[in-house]
PyMOL commands that place a pseudoatom at each C-alpha (Angstrom):
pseudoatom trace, name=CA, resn=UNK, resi=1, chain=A, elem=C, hetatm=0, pos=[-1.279, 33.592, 34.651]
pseudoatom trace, name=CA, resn=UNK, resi=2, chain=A, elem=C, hetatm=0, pos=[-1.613, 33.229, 30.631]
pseudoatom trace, name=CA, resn=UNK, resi=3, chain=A, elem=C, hetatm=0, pos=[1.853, 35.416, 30.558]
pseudoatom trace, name=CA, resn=UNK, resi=4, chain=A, elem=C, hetatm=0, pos=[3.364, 32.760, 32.194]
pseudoatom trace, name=CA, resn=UNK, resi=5, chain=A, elem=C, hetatm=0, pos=[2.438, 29.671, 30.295]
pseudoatom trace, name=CA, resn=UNK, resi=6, chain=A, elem=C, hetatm=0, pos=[3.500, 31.728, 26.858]
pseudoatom trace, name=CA, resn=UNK, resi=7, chain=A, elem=C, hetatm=0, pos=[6.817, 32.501, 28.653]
pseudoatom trace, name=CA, resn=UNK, resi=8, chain=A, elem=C, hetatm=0, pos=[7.456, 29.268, 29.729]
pseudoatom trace, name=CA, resn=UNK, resi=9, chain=A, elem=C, hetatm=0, pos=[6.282, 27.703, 26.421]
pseudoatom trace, name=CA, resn=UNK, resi=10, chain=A, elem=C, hetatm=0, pos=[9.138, 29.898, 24.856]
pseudoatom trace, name=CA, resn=UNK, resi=11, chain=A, elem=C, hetatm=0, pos=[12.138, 29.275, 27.360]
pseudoatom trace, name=CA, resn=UNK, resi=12, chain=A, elem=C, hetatm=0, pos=[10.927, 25.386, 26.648]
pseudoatom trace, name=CA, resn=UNK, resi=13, chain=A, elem=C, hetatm=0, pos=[11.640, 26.288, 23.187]
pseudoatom trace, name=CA, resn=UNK, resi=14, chain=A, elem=C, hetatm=0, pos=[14.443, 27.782, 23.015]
pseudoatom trace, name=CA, resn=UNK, resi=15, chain=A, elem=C, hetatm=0, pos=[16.158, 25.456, 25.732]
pseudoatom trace, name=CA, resn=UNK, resi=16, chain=A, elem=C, hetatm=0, pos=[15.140, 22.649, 22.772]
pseudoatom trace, name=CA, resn=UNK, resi=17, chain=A, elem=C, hetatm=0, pos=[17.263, 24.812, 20.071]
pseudoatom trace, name=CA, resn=UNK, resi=18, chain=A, elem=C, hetatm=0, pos=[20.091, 24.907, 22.154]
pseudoatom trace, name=CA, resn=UNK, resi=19, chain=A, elem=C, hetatm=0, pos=[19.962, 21.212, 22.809]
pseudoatom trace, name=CA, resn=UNK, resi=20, chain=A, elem=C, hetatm=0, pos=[19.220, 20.462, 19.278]
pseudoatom trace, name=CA, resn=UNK, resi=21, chain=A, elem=C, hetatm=0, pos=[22.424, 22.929, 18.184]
pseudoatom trace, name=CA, resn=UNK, resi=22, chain=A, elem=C, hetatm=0, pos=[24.620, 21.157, 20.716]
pseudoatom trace, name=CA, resn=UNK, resi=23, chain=A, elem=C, hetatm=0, pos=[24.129, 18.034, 19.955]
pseudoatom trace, name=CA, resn=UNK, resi=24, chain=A, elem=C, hetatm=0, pos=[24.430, 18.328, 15.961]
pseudoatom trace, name=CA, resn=UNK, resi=25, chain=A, elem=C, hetatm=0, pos=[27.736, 19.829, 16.475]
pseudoatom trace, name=CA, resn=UNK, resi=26, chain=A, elem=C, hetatm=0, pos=[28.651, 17.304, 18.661]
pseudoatom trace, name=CA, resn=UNK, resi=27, chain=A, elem=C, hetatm=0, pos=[27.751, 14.065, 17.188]
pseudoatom trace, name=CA, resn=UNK, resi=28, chain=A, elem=C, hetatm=0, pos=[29.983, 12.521, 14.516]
pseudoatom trace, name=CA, resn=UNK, resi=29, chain=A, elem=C, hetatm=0, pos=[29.701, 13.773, 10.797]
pseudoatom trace, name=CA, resn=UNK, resi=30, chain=A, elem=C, hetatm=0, pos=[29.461, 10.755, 8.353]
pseudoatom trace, name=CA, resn=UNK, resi=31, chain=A, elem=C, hetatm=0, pos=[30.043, 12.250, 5.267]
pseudoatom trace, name=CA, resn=UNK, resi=32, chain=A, elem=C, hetatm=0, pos=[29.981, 8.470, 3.539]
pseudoatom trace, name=CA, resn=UNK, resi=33, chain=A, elem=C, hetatm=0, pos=[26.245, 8.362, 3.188]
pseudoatom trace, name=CA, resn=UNK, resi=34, chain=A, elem=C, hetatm=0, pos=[23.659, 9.712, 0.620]
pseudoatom trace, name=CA, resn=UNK, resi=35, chain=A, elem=C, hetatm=0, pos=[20.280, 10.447, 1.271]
pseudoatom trace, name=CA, resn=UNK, resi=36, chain=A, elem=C, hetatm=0, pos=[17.812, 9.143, -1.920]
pseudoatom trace, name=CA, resn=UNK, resi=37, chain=A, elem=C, hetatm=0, pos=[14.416, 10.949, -2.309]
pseudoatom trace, name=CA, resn=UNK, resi=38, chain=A, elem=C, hetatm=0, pos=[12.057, 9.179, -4.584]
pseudoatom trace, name=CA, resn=UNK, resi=39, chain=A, elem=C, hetatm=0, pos=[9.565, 12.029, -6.173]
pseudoatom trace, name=CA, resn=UNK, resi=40, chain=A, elem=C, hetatm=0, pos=[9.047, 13.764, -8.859]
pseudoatom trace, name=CA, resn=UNK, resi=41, chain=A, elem=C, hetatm=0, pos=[11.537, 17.516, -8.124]
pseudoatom trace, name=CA, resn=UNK, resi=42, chain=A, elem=C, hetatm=0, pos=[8.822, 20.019, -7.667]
pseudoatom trace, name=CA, resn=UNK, resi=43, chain=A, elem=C, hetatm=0, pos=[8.569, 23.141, -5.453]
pseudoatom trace, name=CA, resn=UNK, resi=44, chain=A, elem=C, hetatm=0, pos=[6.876, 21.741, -3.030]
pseudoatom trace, name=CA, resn=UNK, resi=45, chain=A, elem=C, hetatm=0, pos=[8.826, 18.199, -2.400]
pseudoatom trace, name=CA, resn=UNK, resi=46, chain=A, elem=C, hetatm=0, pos=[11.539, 17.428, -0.322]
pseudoatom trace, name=CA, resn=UNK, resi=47, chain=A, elem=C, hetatm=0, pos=[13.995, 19.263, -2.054]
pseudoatom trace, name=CA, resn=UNK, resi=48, chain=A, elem=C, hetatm=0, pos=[13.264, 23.164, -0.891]
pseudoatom trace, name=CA, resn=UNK, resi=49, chain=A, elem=C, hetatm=0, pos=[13.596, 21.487, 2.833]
pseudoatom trace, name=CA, resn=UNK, resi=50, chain=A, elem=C, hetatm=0, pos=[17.084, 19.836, 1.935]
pseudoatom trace, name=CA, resn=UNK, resi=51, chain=A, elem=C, hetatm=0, pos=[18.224, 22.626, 0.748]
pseudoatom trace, name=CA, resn=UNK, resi=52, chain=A, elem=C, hetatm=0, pos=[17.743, 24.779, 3.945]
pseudoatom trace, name=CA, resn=UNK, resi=53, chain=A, elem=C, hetatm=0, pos=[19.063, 21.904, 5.986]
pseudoatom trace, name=CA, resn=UNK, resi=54, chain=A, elem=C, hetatm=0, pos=[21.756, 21.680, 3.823]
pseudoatom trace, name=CA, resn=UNK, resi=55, chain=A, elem=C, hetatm=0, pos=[22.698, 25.294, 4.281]
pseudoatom trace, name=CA, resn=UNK, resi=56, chain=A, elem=C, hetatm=0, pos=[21.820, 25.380, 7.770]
pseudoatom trace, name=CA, resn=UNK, resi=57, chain=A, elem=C, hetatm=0, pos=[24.840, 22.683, 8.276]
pseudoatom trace, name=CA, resn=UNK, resi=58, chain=A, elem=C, hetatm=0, pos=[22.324, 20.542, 9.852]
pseudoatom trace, name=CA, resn=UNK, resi=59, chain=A, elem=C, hetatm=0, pos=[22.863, 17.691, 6.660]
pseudoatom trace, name=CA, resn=UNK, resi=60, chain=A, elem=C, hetatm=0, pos=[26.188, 16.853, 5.003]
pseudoatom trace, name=CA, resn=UNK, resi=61, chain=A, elem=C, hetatm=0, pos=[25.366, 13.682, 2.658]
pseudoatom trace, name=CA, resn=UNK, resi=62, chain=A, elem=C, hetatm=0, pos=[24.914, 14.039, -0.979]
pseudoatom trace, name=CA, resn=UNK, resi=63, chain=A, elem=C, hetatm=0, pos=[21.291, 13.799, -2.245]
pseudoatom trace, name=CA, resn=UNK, resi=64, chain=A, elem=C, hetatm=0, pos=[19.955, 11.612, -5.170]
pseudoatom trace, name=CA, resn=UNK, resi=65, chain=A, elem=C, hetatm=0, pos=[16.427, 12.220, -6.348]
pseudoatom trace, name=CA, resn=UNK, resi=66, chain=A, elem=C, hetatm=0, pos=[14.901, 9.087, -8.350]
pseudoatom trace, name=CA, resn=UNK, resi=67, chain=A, elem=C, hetatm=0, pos=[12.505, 10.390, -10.729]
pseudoatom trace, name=CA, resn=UNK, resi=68, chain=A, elem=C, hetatm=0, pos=[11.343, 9.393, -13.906]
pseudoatom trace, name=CA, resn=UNK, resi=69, chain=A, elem=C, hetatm=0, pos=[10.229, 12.305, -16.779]
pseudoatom trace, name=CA, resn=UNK, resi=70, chain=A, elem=C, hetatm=0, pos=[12.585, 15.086, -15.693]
pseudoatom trace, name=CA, resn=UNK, resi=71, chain=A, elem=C, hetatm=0, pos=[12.869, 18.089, -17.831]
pseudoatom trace, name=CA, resn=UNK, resi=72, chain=A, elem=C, hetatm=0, pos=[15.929, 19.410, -18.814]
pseudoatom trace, name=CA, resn=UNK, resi=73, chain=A, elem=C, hetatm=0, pos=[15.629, 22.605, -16.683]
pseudoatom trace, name=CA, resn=UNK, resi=74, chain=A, elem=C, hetatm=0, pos=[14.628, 21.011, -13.954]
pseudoatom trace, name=CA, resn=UNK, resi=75, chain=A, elem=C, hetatm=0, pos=[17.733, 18.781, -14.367]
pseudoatom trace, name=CA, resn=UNK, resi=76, chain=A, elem=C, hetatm=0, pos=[20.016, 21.506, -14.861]
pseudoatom trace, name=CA, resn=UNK, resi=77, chain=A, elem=C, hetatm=0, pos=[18.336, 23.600, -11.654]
pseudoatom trace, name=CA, resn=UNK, resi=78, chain=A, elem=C, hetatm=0, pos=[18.973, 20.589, -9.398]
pseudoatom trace, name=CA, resn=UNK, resi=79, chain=A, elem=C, hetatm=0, pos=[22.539, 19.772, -11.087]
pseudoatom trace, name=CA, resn=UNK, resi=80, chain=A, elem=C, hetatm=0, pos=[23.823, 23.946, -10.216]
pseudoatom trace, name=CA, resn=UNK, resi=81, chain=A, elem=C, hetatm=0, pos=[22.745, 22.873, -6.516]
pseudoatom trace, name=CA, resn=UNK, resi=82, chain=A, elem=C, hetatm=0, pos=[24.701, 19.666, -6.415]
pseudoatom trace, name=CA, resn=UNK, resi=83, chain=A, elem=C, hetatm=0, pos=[21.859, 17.301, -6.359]
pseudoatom trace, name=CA, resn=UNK, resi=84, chain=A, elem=C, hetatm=0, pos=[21.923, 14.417, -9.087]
pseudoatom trace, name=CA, resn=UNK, resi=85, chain=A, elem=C, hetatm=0, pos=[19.184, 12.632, -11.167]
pseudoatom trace, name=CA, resn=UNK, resi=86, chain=A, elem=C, hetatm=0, pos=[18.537, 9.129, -11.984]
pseudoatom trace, name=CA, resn=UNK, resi=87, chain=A, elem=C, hetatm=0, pos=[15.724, 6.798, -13.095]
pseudoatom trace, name=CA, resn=UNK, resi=88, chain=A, elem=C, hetatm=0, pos=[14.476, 4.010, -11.273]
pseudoatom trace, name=CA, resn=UNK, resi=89, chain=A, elem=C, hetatm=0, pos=[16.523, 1.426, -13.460]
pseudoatom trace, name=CA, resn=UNK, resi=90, chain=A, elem=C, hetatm=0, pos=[19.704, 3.428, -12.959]
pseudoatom trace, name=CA, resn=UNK, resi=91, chain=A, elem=C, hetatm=0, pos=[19.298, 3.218, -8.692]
pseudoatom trace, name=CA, resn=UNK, resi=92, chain=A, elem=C, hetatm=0, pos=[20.852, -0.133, -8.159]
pseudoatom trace, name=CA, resn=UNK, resi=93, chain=A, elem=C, hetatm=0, pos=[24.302, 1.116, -11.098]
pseudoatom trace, name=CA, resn=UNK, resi=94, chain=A, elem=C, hetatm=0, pos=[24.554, 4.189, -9.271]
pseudoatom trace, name=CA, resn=UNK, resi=95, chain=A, elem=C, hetatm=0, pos=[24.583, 3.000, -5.269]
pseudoatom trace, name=CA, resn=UNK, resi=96, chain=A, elem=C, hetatm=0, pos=[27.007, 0.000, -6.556]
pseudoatom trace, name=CA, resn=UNK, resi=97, chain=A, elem=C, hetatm=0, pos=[24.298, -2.606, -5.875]
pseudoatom trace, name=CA, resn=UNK, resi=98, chain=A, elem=C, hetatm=0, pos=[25.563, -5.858, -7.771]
pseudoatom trace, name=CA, resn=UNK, resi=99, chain=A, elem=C, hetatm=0, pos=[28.958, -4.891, -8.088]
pseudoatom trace, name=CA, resn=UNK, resi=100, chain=A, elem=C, hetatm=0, pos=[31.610, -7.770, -6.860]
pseudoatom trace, name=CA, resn=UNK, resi=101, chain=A, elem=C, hetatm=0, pos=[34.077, -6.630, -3.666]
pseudoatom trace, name=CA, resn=UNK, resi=102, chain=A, elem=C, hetatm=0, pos=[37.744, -6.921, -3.697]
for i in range(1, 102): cmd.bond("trace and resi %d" % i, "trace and resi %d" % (i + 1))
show_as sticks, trace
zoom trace
């Protein structure tokens, strides 16, 4: 009886991979957004995640980590994987907040 709750808990699972897999290659990719994390760039933040997702396909958008007190090799370590830096005061410059339209 047990052998049959573990093997339908794994065909549940992997029915909910395939769905998941399906449906990100199905739905639109916006490539026009960015995706800010606010936190300070440490191994065990947001960034190691991002990363996988990012080479996993499952996210496309830039990433733009608002810290303040960065060291320089952090800087450069997240620069060599695409990711930029800013400070809180620099946010608003850098998404074009306060900028006049055309």
């Amino acid at each position: 009886m047990a052998g049959y709750a573990v093997a339908a808990f794994f065909a549940a699972a992997g029915v909910l991979s395939v769905l998941w897999a399906v449906f990100g290659w199905l739905l639109p990719v916006c490539r026009e957004g960015i995706l800010i994390y606010r936190g300070s760039p440490g191994p065990w933040g947001f960034i190691p995640v991002y990363l996988w997702m990012r080479s996993m396909g499952l996210v496309r958008c830039p990433m733009l980590v608002v810290a303040e007190n960065v060291e320089q090799k952090q800087r450069e370590w997240l620069r060599e994987r695409e990711i930029d830096v800013c400070s809180l005061s620099e946010l608003p410059g850098r998404l074009g907040m306060g900028a006049e339209t055309t």
